[in-house]
N, C-alpha and C positions, 0 to 999 in steps of 0.2 A: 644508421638508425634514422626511420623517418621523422621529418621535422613537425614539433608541433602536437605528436602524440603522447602519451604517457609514457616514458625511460623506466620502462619496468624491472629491470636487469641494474643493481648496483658493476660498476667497474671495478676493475682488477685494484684504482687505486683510490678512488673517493667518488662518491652520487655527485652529479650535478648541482651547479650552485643554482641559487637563486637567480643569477645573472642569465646564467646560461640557460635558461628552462625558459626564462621571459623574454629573450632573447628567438630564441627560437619559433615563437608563437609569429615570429615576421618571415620566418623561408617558408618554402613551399613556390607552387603552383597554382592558379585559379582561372578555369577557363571555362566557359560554354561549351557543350559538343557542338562543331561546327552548323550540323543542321538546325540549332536552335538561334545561333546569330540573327540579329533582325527580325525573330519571326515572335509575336505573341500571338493570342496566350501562349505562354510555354511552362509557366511553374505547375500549376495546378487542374490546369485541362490541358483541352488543343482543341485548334480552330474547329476540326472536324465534329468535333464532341459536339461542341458548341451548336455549328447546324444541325446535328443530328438532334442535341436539345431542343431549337428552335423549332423545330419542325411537329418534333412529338408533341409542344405547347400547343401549335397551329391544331392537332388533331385531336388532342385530347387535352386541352387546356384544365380538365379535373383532376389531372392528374397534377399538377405540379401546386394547387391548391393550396394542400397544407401548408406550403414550404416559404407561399409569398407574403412578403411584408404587408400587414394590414392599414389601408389609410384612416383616419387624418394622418396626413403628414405635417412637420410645424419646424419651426424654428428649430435650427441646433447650434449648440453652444457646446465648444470646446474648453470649456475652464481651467484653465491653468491650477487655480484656489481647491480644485478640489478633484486631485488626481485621481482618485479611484473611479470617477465617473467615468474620465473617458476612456476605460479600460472595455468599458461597457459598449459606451456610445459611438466609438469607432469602428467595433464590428456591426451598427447597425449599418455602417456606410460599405460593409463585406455586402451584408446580405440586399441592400438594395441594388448594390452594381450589378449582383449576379442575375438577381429577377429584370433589371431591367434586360442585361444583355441577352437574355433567352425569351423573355415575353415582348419587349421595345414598348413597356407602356408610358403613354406620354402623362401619367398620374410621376409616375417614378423618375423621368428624365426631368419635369417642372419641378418637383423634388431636389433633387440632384442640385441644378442649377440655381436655383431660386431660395435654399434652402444649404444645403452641404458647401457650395462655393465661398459665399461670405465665412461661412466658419472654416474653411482653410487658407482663405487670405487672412483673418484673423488670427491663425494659429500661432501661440508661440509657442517654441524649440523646446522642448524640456534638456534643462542641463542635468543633469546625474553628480552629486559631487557625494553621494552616497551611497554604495550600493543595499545596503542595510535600510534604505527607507522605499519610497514609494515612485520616486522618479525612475529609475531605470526600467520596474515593472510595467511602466506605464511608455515609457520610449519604445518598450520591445512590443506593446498591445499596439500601439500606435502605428509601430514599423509593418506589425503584420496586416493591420489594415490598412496602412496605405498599398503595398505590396499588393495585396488583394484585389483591390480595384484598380490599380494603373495594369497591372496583367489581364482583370478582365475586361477591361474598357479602350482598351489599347487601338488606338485605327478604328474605334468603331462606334465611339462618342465625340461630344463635342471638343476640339483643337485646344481652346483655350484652356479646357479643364482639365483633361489630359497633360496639360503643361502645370497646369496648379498643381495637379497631383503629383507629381514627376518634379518641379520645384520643392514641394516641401517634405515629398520622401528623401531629397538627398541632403537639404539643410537637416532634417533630423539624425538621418543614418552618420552624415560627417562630425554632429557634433555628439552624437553618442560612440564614435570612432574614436573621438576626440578625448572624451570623459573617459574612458575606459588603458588609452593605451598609454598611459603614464604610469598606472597601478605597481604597485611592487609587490602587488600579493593578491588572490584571488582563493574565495571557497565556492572551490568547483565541482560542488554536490550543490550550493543551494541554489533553487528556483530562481531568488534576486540576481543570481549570473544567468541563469541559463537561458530565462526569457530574454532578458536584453540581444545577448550574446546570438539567442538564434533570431530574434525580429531582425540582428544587423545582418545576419546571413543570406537574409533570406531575400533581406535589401539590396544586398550585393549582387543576388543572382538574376535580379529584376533588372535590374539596370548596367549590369556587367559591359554590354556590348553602346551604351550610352555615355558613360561619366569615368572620366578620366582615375578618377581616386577610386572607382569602383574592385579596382585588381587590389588595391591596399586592403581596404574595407575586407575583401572576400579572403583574404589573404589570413589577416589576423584572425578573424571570427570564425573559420572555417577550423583552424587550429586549435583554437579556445574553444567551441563545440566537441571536437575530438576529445579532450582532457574532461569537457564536463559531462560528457554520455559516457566517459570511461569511471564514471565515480559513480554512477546512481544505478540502480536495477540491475547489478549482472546477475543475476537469475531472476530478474523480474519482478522481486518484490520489493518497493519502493518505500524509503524508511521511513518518508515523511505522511505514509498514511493515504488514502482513498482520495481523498477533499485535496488531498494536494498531487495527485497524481492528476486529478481532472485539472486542474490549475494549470499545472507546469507545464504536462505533458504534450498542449496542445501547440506549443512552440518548435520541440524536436520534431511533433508531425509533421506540422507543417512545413520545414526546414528540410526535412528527409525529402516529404513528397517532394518539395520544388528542387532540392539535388538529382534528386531520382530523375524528373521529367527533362532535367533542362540540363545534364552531365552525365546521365546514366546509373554512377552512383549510386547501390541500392542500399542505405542505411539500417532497411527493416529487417535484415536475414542479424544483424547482429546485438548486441544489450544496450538499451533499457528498452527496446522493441521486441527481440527474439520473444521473451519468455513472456511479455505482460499479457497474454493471455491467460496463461496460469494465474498470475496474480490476480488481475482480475474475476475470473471465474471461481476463485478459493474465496477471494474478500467479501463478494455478494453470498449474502445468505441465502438459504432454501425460500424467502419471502426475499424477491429481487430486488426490493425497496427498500433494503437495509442491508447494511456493511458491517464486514466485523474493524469496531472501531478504534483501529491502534492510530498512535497519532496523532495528530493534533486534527480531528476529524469533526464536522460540521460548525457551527458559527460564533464567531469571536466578537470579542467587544470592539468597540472602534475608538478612535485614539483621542475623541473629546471627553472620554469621561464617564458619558453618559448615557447614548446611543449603542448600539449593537447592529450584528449583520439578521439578515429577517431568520426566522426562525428559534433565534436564541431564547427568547421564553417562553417556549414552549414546552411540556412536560417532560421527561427527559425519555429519550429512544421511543417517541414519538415522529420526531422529523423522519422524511426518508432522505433515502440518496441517489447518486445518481453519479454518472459519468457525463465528459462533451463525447458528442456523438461521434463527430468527425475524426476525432484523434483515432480513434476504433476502428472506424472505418475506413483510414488513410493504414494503416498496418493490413487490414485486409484486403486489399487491393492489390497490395505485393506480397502477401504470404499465401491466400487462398488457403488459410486455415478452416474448417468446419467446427473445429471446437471455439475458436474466436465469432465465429460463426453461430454458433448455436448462441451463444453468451448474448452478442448482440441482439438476436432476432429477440431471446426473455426479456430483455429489459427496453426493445422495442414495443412488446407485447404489455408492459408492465407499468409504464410511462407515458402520461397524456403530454407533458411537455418538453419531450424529449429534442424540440423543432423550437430550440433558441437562434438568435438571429446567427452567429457564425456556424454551429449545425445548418440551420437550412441553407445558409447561401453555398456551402459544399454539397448540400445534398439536390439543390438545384443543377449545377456544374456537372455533379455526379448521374443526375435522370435517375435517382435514388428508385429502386425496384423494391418491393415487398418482399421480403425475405418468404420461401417456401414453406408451405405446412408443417413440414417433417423438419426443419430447419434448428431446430433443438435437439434432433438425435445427433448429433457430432458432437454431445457431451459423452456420447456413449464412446469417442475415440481416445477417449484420457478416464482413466481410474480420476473416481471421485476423492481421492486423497494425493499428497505430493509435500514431498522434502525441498523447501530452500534451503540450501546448501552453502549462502553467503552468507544472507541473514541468519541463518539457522535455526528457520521457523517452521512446523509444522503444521498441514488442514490435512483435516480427515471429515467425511460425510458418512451417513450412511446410506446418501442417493442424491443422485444427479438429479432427477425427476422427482421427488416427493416433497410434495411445501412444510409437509410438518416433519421433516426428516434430523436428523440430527448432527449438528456440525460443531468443532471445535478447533482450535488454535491455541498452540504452544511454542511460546516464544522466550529464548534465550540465546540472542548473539549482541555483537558488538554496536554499537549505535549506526553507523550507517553501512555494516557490514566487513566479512572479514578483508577483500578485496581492497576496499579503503586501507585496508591499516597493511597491506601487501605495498602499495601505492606512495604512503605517504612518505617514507625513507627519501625517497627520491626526487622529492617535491616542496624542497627548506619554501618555497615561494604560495604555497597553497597553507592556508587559513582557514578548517572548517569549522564552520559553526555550530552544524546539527541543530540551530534553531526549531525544529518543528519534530525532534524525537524526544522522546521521553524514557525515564529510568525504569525501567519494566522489563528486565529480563527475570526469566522464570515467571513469566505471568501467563495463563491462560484467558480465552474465551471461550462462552460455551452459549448453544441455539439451539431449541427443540423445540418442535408443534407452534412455530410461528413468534416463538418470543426468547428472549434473552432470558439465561438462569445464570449467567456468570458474566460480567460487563466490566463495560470500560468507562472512562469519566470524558472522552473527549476532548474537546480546543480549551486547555488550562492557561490562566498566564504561568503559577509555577508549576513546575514539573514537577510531582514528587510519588516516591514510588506507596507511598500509602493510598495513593490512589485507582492502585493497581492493585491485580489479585498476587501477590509476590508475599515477602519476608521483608521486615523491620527489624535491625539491630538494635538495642536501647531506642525506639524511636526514632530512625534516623534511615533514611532509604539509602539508593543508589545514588552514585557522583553526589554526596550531601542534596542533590534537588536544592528547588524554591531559585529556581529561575525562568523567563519568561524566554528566551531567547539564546542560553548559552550556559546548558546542564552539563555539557561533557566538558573541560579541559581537555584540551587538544595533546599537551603532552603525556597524559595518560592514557591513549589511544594505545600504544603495545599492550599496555594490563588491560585494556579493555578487550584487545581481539584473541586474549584468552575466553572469555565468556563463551561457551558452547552450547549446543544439543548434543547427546550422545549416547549412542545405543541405537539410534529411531528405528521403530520397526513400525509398518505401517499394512496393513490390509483389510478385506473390508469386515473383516470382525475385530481388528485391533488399533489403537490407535498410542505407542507408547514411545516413550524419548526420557534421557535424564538431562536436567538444565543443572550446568555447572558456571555458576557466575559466581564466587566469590569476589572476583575480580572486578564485580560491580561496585562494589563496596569502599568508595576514597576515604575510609578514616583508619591511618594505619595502627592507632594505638586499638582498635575494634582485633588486630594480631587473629583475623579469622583464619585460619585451615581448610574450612572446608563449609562450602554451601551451596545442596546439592539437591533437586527436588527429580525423584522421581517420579511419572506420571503414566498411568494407562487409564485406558477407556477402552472396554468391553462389550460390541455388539452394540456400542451405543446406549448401553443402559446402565451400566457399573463403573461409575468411576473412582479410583483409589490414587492417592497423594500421597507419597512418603519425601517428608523434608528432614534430612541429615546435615545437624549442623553443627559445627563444632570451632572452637577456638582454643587459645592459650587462656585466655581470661572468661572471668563467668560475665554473661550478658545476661538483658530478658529479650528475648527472641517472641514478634508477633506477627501470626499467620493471617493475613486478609484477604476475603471474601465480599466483595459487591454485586448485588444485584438491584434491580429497578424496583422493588418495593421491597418495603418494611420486611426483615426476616421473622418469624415465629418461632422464641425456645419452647419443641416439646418436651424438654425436659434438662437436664444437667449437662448431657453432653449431644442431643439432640437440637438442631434449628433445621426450619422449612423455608425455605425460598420458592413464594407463589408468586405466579405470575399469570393468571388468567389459564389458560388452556394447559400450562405445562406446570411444575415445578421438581424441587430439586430438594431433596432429604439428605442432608450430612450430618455422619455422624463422625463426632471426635472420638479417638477412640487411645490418642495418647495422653499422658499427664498436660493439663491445661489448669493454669492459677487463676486465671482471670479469664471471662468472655464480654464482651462488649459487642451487643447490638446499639446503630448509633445510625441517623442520615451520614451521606457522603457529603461534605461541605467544599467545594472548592472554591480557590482564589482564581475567576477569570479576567481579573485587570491585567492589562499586557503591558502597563506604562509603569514605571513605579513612583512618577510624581502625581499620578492619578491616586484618589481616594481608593480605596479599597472596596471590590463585588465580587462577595461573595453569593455561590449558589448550587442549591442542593441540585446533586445529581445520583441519584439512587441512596439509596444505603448499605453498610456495608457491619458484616461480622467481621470482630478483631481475637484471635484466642491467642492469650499470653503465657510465655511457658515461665515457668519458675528463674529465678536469675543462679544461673548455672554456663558450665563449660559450652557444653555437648547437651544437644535435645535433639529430638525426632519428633516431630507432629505428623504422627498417622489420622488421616483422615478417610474415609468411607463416604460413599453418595452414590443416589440412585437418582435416576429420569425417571421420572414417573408423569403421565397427563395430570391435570386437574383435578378428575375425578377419583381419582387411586386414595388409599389410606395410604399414609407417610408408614401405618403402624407394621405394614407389608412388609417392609426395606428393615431387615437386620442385618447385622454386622459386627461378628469377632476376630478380635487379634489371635489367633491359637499361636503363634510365636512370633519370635520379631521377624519381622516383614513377610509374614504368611497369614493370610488375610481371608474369613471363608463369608461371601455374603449372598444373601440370599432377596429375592422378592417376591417370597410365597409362593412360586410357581417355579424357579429358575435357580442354582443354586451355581455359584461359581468360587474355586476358589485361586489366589491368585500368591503368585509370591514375586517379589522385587526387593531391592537395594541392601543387597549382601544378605539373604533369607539362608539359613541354614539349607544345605543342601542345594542351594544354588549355583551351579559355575555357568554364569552368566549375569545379563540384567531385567529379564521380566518371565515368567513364565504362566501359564492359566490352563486352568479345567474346569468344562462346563458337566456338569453332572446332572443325569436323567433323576425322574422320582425315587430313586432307589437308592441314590446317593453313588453311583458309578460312571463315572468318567466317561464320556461322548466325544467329549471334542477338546482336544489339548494344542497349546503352542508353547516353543521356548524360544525365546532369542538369547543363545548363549549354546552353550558344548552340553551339559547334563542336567538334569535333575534328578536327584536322590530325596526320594522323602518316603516317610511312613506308609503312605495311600499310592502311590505313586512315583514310575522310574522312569525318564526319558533320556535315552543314549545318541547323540547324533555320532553319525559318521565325521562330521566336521562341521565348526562352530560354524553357527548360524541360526538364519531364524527361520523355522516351520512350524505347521499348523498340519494334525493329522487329525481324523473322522474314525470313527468306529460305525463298520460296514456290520449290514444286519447276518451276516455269517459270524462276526468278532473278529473279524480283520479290520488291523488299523491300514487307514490310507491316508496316503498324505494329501493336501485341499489341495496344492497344485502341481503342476507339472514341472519341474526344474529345482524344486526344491532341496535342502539338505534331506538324505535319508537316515533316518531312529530307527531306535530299538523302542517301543513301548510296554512299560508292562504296569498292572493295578494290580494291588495287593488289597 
């Protein structure tokens, strides 16, 4: 078994100890391919690049424009007192190495000198006795900027600085080597390892063929990377959310690329790289300036109390978002994907500041080219919908192309996936945190015509699933919630990687899955059975919610609903969710004791010796069921624009879980979660004016009902048309084949 990787496989007679697994993290191998000995650049360009750069400067110096640092140049201060700056102010010293090495402007080299020098003779060492705080993040920011510029300035700047640089990449690298390899336990999913972990890598491969301790260094971190890219994204969707994807992820790129250039080693064909295009291109909405925001997504308080990161007071699902450029761009490099492709060039097109100082200094290196006109049809290579099959989260759209188009997410797996809890058996020495996920299994998101009709709350300090569109047992979410940093207990990780999706059926008229999380739920004397929310979305315009819940004991069981303004009761079991250009008619249509329209209040203090800030983030509908065993909250909703009558969108129960709704032009009816006459989990029929059947789907073996008989040859799931002869056809090619008949 090789050394250093995840022991996937229990033995015949006991898992590896913790001895042995930490142990391990020191064998191995760590070499340079021979042709890169001696020779920089070699992580993230090559010499050749580099003239070829230099040259294009010479002939077209408008073109590298955008990407140069603008002067004044001044003073810089490396502060020890207040580490999150030079997380920042390090890659300014990426992006001016790189303008200078390509342009030689003598504004950037008196810079350099006069300016960057005194502040790394000044540096002190960050020691890490934490990994939980701010120093390690800031050693591995550090790592990768020093990295950066002794690779790009190599033989080709000034001696003296060159040796600065190269002096206190390796006092940092050693003493972050240092801090690290005593640990007796590691959670090797969170970001707090993984930056560090790859800036020492990456450290190592810079200086390999230099510094004696550099085969140590490379040795252990090279190991400890392997374990912590084996914990995050294996199908690409990352638990901690968009905002920390762009955080994190710029480290494993970086670390990938410089393995790739300077060992051959190509990290991107495998996870948390293979898939995040997917991710990516699902998370960004039809408006490329906004994410669906699971996670601890956009900006958090800061740890005096007082203060916040920019954007925090801002109205809520106002801010946009965004990606690092470079991380994106380092995966494309070595996949030549068009769909990753297409992704970047939208949000190329979409973002005026897309050309922050570590973006531009790769896109300098790179001779970054303008992505082609057409360079958004390689959305057209991947169906606008897709199953994560880790996390067990579903996106469905109803177009690649249309900004007012309609998208949604269903989400119900285990906090940082199933994968993780496949892993953890075998890993007594691995400590996960899950600091940045949140209790929200069975929680949808929903976008249409440019705005949110069904939202999230964002970067909370506690986590709680009331804040979520999910289910409340007596008041009380998933893993109890109301913490700022450590909502999962780690020992109930096996109950947790029961939590599923299942059923999913996905196409571009359906959008349907059932979330089975009881198993969310840490209050045993709660003795639930069963809780289980079925969900479809129709054509993008019909969507139906059946939540089946049930217990040994009687609870009161409440269904929540958040959106970014104020809901409107039209009536008793009617509310509107407007939002400018779009909104969203739901109707309740099961027993409901209580409704509550209320703002979304949440706790964003992250400290707990800090006073309490709180802060509205949208508002949300609460409907409470009677206190009983067993209830079912059937719910009905329709997408409608702005201008539409809500009074358009009706909606009856004609039996339990057959459901007929209409909106005035459109009539559809659908059946889900155990429906009379169901052997399967969703079925639907869209009916012409006349009230006959057009277009049917089942996912499951039959339906028998009164209006309607659908017989597959073998369970699954199809979608058949009715041809203008009165032949049924099925919508694709490979599908199960029925029998269909209307009565």
């Amino acid at each position: 078994m090789t050394a250093g990787i995840f022991l996937t496989a229990l033995s015949a007679i006991a898992a590896p100890s913790a001895k042995e697994n930490l142990a391990a993290l020191h064998l191995g191998e760590f070499a340079l391919s021979p042709d890169k000995i001696g020779v920089h650049p070699r992580l993230f360009t090559d010499a050749a690049k580099i003239e070829a750069a230099k040259k294009q400067h010479r002939d077209d110096p408008t073109f590298f424009a955008p990407y140069l640092p603008k002067p004044p140049f001044g003073k810089v201060l490396l502060d020890t007192a207040t580490l999150p700056r030079q997380q920042q102010i390090i890659f300014d010293l990426c992006h001016v190495a790189a303008a200078w090495r390509v342009t030689g402007d003598e504004a950037l080299r008196k810079h350099l000198l006069q300016d960057w020098a005194p502040a790394l003779k000044n540096y002190q060492t960050i020691v890490t006795k934490n990994l939980g705080g701010g120093q390690g993040l800031t050693a591995g920011h550090v790592l990768l900027g020093l990295v950066f510029a002794y690779d790009t300035l190599h033989g080709a700047f000034d001696p003296d600085f060159e040796a600065l640089l190269r002096k206190t990449l390796i006092a940092q690298a050693a003493q972050l080597h240092a801090d690290l390899i005593w640990r007796t336990s590691f959670s090797y999913e969170q970001n707090h390892l993984i930056i560090p972990v790859c800036g020492l890598a990456t450290a190592a491969l810079a200086v390999a063929d230099e510094h004696p301790a550099a085969r140590d260094w490379g040795v252990f971190s090279q190991n400890l990377a392997k374990r912590c890219l084996a914990a995050i994204a294996h199908d690409g969707w990352f638990f901690e959310g968009t905002s920390y994807w762009s955080y994190t992820m710029q480290f494993p790129a970086a670390y990938a690329l410089a393995l790739k250039e300077s060992t051959g080693r190509d990290l991107f064909t495998e996870p948390p790289f293979r898939d995040a295009a997917l991710f990516l291109a699902h998370m960004f909405l039809p408006n490329p300036r906004f994410v669906f925001d699971f996670g601890d997504w956009g900006p958090r308080t800061n740890g005096d109390g007082v203060t916040a990161q920019k954007g925090y007071e801002l109205p809520w699902h106002t801010l946009k978002s965004g990606v690092k450029h470079f991380p994106v761009m380092a995966i494309l490099q070595s996949t030549q994907d068009p769909f990753l492709a297409a992704f970047i060039a939208r949000q190329k097109k979409a973002r005026a500041d897309i050309n922050i100082p570590i973006d531009s200094a790769f896109s300098i290196l790179w001779q970054e080219k303008s992505f082609p006109a057409d360079a958004e049809q390689g959305y057209t290579t991947r169906p606008p919908y897709h199953y994560f099959n880790d996390m067990d989260i579903l996106h469905w759209r109803s177009d690649w192309s249309d900004p007012d188009a309609t998208a949604l997410a269903f989400k119900s797996g285990p906090p940082a996936g199933h994968r993780v809890g496949e892993l953890l058996p075998n890993h007594p020495e691995w400590k996960p945190s899950l600091g940045h996920a949140h209790p929200d299994a069975g929680s949808f998101l929903l976008f249409a015509k440019g705005v949110f009709l069904a939202n999230d709350t964002g970067y909370t300090g506690k986590k709680e699933t009331a804040d979520h569109n999910s289910i409340l047992i007596d008041g009380v979410g998933q893993a109890r919630g109301g913490t700022p940093w450590g909502t999962f207990p780690i020992k109930n990780y096996p109950k947790y990687n029961k939590i599923q999706l299942r059923d999913t059926w996905l196409t571009p008229r359906v959008a349907a899955a059932t979330a089975v999380f009881a198993d969310a739920y840490d209050v045993p004397d709660f003795a639930m059975e069963r809780v289980n929310r079925h969900l479809m979305l129709i054509q993008g315009r019909f969507l139906v919610i059946l939540d089946d819940l049930r217990s040994a004991k009687p609870h009161t069981y409440q269904f929540r609903l958040h959106g970014d303004r104020e809901p409107v009761a039209l009536d008793e079991t009617r509310v509107l969710f407007q939002n400018g250009p779009a909104q969203l008619v739901l109707h309740s249509l099961g027993t409901v004791a209580k409704r509550t329209i209320a703002p979304t209040i949440v706790e964003t203090e992250l400290y707990p010796q800090k006073p309490p800030r709180p802060q509205r983030r949208g508002f949300h509908i609460a409907l409470d069921s009677p206190k009983t065993e067993n209830h079912r909250f059937v719910t009905a909703a329709c997408i409608q624009s702005g201008s539409e009558s809500p009074d358009t969108f009706t909606a009856v129960q004609e039996s339990p879980g057959r459901l007929r709704l209409s909106d005035g032009k459109q009539t559809c009816i659908v059946w889900l979660g155990e429906s009379a006459g169901l052997e399967g989990s969703f079925a639907y029929a869209l009916l012409d004016s006349h009230g006959v059947p057009v277009t049917v789907g089942l996912n499951g073996k039959n339906l028998s009902d009164d209006r309607l008989s659908i017989r597959m040859e073998t369970s699954g799931a199809a979608e058949f048309t009715l041809d203008q002869s009165g032949v049924w056809k099925p919508v694709t090619d490979g599908q199960s084949a029925g029998v269909i008949q209307t009565r």
